[in-house]
C-alpha positions as CSV (number, residue, x, y, z in Angstrom):
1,X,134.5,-111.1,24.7
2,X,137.9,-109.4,24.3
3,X,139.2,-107.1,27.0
4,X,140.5,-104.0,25.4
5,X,141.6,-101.9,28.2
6,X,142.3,-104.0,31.8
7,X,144.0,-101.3,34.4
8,X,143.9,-102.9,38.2
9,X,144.9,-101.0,41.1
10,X,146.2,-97.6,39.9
11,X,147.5,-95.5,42.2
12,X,148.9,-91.6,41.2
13,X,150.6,-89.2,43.5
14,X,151.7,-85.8,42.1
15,X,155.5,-84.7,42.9
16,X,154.0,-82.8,46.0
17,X,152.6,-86.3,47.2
18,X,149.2,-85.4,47.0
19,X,147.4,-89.1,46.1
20,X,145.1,-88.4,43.1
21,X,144.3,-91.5,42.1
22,X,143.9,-94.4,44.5
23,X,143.5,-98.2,44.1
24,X,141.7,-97.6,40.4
25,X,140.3,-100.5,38.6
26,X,138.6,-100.8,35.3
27,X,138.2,-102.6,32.1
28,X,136.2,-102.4,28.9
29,X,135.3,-105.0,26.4
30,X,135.2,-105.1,22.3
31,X,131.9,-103.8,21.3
32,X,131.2,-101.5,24.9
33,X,131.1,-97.4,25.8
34,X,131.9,-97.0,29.0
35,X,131.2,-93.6,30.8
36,X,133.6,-92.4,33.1
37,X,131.9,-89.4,35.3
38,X,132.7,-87.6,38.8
39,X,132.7,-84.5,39.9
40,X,135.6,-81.6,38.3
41,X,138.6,-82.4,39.9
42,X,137.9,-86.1,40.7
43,X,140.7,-87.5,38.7
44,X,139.1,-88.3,35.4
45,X,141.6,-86.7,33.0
46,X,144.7,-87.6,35.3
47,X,143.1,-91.4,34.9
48,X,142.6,-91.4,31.4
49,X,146.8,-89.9,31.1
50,X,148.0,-92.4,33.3
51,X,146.0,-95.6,31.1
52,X,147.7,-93.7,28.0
53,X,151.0,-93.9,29.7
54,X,150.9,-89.8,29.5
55,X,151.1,-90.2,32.5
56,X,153.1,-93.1,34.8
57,X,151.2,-94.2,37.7
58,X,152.7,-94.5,41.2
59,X,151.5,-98.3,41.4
60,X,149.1,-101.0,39.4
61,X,148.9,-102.8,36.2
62,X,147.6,-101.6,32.8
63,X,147.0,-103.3,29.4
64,X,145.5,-101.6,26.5
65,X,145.0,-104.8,24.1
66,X,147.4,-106.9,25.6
67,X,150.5,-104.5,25.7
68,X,151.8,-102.2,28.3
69,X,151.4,-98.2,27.6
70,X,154.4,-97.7,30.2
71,X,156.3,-99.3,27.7
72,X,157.3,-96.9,24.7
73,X,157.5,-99.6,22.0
74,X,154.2,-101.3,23.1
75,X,152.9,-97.8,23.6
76,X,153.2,-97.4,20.0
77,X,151.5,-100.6,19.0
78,X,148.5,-99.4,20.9
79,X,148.5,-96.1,19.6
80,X,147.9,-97.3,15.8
81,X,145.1,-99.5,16.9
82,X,143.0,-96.1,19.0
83,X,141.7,-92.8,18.8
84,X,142.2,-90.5,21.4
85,X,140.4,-87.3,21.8
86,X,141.9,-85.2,25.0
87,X,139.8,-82.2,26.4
88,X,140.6,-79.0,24.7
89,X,142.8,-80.1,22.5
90,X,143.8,-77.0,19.8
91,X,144.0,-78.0,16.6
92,X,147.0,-76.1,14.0
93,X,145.6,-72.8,13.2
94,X,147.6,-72.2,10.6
95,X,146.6,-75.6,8.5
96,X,143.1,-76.0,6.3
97,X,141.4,-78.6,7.4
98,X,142.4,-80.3,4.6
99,X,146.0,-80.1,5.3
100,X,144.8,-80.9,9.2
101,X,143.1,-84.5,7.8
102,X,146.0,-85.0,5.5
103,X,148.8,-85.5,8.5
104,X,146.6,-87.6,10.0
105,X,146.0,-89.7,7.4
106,X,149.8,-89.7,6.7
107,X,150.2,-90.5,10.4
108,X,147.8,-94.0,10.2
109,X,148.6,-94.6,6.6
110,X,145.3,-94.1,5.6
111,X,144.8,-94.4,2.1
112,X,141.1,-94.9,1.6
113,X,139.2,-91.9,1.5
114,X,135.6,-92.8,1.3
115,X,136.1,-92.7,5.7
116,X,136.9,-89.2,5.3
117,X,134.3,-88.3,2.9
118,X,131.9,-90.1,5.0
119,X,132.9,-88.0,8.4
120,X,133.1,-84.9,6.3
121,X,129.4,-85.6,5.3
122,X,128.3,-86.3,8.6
123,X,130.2,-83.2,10.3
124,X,128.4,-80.9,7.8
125,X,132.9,-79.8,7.0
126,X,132.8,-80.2,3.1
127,X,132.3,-76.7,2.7
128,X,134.8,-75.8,4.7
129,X,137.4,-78.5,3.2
130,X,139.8,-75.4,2.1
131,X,139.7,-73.2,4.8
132,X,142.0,-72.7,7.3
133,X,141.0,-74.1,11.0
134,X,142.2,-70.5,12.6
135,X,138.8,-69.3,11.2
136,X,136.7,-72.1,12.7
137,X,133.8,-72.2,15.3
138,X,134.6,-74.0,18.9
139,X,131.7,-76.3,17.5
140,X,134.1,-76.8,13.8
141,X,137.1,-77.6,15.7
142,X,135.6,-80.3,17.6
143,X,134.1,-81.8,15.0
144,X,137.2,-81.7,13.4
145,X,139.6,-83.3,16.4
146,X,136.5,-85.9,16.2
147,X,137.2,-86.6,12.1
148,X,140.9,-87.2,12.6
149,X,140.5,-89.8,15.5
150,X,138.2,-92.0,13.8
151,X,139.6,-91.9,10.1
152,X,141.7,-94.9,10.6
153,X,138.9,-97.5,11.9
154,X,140.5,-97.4,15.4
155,X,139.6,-100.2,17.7
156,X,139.5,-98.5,21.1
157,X,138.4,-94.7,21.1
158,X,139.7,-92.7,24.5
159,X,137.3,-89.0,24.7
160,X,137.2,-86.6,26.8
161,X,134.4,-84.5,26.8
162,X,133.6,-85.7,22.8
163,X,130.3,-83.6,22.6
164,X,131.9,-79.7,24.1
165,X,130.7,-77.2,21.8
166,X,128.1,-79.2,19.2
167,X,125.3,-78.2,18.7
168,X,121.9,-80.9,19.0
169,X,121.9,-81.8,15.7
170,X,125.9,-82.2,16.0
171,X,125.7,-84.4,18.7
172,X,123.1,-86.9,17.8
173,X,124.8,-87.3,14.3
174,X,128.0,-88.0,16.3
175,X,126.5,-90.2,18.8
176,X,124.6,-92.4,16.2
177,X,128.0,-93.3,14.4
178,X,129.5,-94.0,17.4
179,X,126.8,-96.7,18.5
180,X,127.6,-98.1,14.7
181,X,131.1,-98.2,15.5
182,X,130.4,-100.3,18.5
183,X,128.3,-102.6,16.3
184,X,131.8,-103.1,14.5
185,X,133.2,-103.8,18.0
186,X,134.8,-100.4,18.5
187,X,135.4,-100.1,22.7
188,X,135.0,-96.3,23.9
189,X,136.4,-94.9,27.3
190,X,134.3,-91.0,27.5
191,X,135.1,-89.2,30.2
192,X,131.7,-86.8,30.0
193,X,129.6,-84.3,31.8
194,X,127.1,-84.3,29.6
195,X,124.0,-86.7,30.5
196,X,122.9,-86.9,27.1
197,X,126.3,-89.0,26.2
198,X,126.0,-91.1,29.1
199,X,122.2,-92.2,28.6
200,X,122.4,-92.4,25.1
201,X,125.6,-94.2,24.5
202,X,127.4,-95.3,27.5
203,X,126.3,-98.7,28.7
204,X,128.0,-98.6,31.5
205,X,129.6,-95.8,33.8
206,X,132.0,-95.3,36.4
207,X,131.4,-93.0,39.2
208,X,135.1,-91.5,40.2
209,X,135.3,-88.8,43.9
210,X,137.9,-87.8,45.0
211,X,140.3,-90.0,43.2
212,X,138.2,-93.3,44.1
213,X,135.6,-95.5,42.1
214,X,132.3,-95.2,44.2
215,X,129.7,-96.7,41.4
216,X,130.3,-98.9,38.8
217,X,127.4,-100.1,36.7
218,X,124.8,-98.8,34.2
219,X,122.7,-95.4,34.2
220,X,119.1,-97.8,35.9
221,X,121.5,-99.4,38.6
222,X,122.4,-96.0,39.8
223,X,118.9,-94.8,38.8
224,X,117.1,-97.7,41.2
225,X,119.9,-97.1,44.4
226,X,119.2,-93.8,44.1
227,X,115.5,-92.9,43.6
228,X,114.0,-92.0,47.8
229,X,110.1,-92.9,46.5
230,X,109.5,-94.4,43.4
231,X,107.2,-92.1,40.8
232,X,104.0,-93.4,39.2
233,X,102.6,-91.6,36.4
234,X,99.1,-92.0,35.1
235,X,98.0,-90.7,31.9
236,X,94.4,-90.7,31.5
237,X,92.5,-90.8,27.7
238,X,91.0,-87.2,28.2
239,X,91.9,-83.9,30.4
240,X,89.2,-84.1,33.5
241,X,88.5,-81.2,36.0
242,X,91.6,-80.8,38.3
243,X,89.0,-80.7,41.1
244,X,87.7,-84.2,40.9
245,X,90.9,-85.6,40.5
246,X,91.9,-84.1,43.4
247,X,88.9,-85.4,45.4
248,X,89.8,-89.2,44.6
249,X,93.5,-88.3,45.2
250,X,93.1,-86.7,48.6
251,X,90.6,-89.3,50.0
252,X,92.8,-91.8,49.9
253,X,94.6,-93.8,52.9
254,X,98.4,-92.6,53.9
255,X,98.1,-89.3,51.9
256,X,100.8,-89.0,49.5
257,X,102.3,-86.0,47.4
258,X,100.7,-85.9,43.8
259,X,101.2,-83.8,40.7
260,X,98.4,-83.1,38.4
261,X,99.0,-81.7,34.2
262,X,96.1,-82.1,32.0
263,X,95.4,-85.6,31.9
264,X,98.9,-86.9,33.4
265,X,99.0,-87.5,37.5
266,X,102.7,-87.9,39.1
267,X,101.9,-89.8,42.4
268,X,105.4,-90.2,44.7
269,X,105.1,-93.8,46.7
270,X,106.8,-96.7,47.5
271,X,103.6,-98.0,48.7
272,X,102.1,-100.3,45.4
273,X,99.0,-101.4,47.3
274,X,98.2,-97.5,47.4
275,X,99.1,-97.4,43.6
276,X,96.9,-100.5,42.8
277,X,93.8,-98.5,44.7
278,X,94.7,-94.8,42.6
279,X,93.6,-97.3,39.7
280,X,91.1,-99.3,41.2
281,X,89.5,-95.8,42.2
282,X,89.8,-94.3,38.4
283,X,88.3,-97.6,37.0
284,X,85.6,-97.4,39.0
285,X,84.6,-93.2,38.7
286,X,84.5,-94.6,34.7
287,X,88.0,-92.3,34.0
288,X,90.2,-94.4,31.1
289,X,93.6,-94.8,31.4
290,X,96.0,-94.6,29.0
291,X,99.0,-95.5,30.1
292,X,100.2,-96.2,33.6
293,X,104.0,-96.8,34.5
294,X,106.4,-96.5,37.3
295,X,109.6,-93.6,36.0
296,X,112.9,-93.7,37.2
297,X,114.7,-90.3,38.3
298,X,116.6,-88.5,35.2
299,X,120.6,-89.9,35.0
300,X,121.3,-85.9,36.3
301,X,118.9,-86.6,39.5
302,X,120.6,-90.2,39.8
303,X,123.8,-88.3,39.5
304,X,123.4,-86.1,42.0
305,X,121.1,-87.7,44.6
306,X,124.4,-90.3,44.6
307,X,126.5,-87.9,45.1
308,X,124.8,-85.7,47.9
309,X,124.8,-89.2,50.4
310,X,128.8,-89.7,49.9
């Protein structure tokens, strides 16, 4: 599998010597989405500079497709071959959007322009083609940075925060051609808040704190290191009186917190023998169950529970 970005040991110290980045080290592969999350201020966007050569780091090695970004005429090889999408980026008031795909075009030498018809579709922007992008929704102009990073088939896309200011609808639309473009072997670096990037897309993510990697892996690794008591749910065929549910609940051994909805019971345990007896118990008091599975914690719980024990 090709490596498309390879960065070992990255350190970054501002001019007053503060060290914002220490001892970094990542990769992604042709084909992957790799979130990169952390708490505001953690170093995400001074990482994602210093891998563009934005910004130079104060040691460690980077290669984006083989070249060197700290090298100006490599920097530029690698820059025709990516998108890159930086957080808040302001688009030219002034231009239609038109005019605004048009330079960008000019700056890839694209000539096709089914792509562009194609994003315009899926951005909902065709009737809005002529207008000028002073006039434009927060929502419009993202959708628009998004159209002129992908218009030249990039290999390697670089976001941050891809999804600020889209709507649902937006969003799924945008994260449904990205998992095509990975299909095609597109590699994506997102640096992201939002969960719903990270569990739909990314597959895998890198924790950064304080300038440091402290998790590496994908969303049900963090999910399993992270989760205090496993949470059982049963869902039973029919809605039963609360009452006798609770009756088999509370006489069993090691009493342990439980949730009853409807016909859906949330029983906290690591205990499985206790799990195997909830059944057991229903079975035998004639109750059907529907389904029966062990959930993990929400990527936000995960998140957070990892977090809270740094």
């Amino acid at each position: 599998m090709n490596k498309h970005i390879d960065a070992s040991n990255i350190d970054f110290t501002y001019d007053n010597k503060q060290l914002v980045l220490h001892n970094v080290s990542l990769s992604t592969y042709q084909g992957e989405s790799v979130g990169l999350v952390g708490p505001n201020g953690a170093g995400k966007t001074t990482l994602v500079r210093v891998l563009l050569g934005i910004l130079y780091p104060t040691k460690g090695n980077i290669q984006i497709f083989e070249y060197n970004p700290l090298d100006k005429k490599e920097r530029e090889k690698i820059y025709g071959q990516m998108g890159y999408l930086p957080e808040g980026a302001q688009v030219y008031p002034q231009l239609t959007l038109e005019q605004y795909i048009e330079l960008f075009k000019t700056l890839h030498e694209v000539e096709d322009n089914s792509i562009v018809e194609e994003l315009l579709e899926m951005f909902d922007l065709q009737d809005v083609f002529k207008k000028k992008l002073g006039i434009f929704s927060k929502g419009m102009k993202q959708k628009a940075k998004l159209l002129t990073i992908l218009i030249h088939s990039p290999r390697l896309l670089i976001m941050d925060e891809p999804t600020d200011g889209l709507d649902i609808a937006s969003k799924e639309e945008t994260i449904e051609y990205m998992r095509k473009l990975k299909k095609e072997g597109t590699s994506m670096l997102i640096a992201t808040h939002d969960p719903y990037v990270v569990e739909s897309l990314c597959d895998r993510i890198i924790m950064i704190n304080k300038g440091e990697i402290v998790f590496e892996g994908t969303t049900k690794q963090l999910q399993d290191i992270t989760q205090n008591e496993p949470c059982y749910v049963i869902e039973l065929m029919k809605e039963i009186e609360k009452e006798k549910l609770e009756e088999i609940l509370n006489n069993l051994p090691n009493s342990q917190k439980f949730s009853i909805e409807g016909a859906t019971i949330k029983i906290w345990t690591d205990d499985e023998n206790l799990i195997k007896d909830v059944y057991k118990k229903f079975v035998d008091k004639g109750l059907i169950v529907k389904n029966f599975e062990r959930v993990l914690p929400t990527f936000s719980q995960a998140y957070k529970n990892f977090l809270e024990k740094l």
